[in-house]
Every structure is written in structure tokens, then in C-alpha cells.
C-alpha positions as CSV (number, residue, x, y, z in Angstrom):
1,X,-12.1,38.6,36.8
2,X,-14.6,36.9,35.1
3,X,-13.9,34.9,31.6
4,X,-15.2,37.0,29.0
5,X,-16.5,33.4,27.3
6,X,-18.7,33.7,30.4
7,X,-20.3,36.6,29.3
8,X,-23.0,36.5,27.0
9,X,-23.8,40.1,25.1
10,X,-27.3,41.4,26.1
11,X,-27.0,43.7,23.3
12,X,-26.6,41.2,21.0
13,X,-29.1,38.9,22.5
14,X,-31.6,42.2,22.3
15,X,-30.8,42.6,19.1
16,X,-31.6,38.8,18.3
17,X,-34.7,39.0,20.2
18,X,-35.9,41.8,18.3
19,X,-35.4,40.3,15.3
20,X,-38.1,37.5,16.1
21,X,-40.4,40.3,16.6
22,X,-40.0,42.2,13.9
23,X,-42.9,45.0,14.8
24,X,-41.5,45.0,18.3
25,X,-44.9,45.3,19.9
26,X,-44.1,43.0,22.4
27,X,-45.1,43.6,26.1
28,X,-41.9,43.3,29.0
29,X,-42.7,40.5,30.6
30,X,-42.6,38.9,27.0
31,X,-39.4,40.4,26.6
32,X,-37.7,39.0,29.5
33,X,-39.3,35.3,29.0
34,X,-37.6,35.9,25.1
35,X,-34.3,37.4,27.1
36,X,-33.6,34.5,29.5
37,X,-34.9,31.5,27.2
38,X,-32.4,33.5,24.3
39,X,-29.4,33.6,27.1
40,X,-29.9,30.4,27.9
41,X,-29.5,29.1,24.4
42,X,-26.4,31.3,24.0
43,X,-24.8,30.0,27.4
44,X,-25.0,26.4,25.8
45,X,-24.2,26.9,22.7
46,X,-21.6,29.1,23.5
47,X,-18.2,27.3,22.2
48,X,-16.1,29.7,20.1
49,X,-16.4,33.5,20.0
50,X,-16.5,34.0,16.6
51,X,-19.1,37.2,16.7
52,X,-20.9,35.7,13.9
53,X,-24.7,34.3,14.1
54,X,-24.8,31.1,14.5
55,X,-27.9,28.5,13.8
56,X,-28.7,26.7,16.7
57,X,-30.6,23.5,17.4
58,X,-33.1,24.8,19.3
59,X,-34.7,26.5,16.4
């Protein structure tokens, strides 16, 4: 079974995405490149499960 630390909400990380684009009008591919770099950025700063948005250094 994998450590739910591990896993990084996709959800949430939609939801964050969104956010940037506020009007949404973005195209898939976008979306994905937005999706991984966003993952990526929750895998590493990923240190406590709080739930709460957290600023991180990467702007």
C-alpha cells in the first residue's frame, strides 16, 4: 500500500491550476504542462499534510 504522503491530490492540484487561469480558456496540452510542473512542485514541497495552501518558493 502506497503512503498516502506519496500521493499528491489531482483535485486539488486542478483546482490550483485553475486558479492561475482564472477564465479557464486554456487549451489541454497547456493544462497538462500546468498539471505536471504543479505536481512536481507539490512532490517537493510536500513535508506535512496540513490541507492548507501553502506559498512555495517557486512562485
Amino acid at each position: 500500500m502506497k503512503d498516502p504522503k506519496d500521493s499528491v491530490n489531482l483535485e486539488k492540484l486542478r483546482k490550483k491550476i485553475l486558479k492561475k487561469y482564472k477564465w479557464g480558456f486554456i487549451t489541454l496540452d497547456e493544462f497538462m504542462e500546468q498539471l505536471s510542473k504543479t505536481y512536481r512542485e507539490e512532490k517537493t514541497s510536500h513535508t506535512t499534510q496540513t490541507g492548507g495552501d501553502t506559498e512555495t518558493p517557486f512562485g
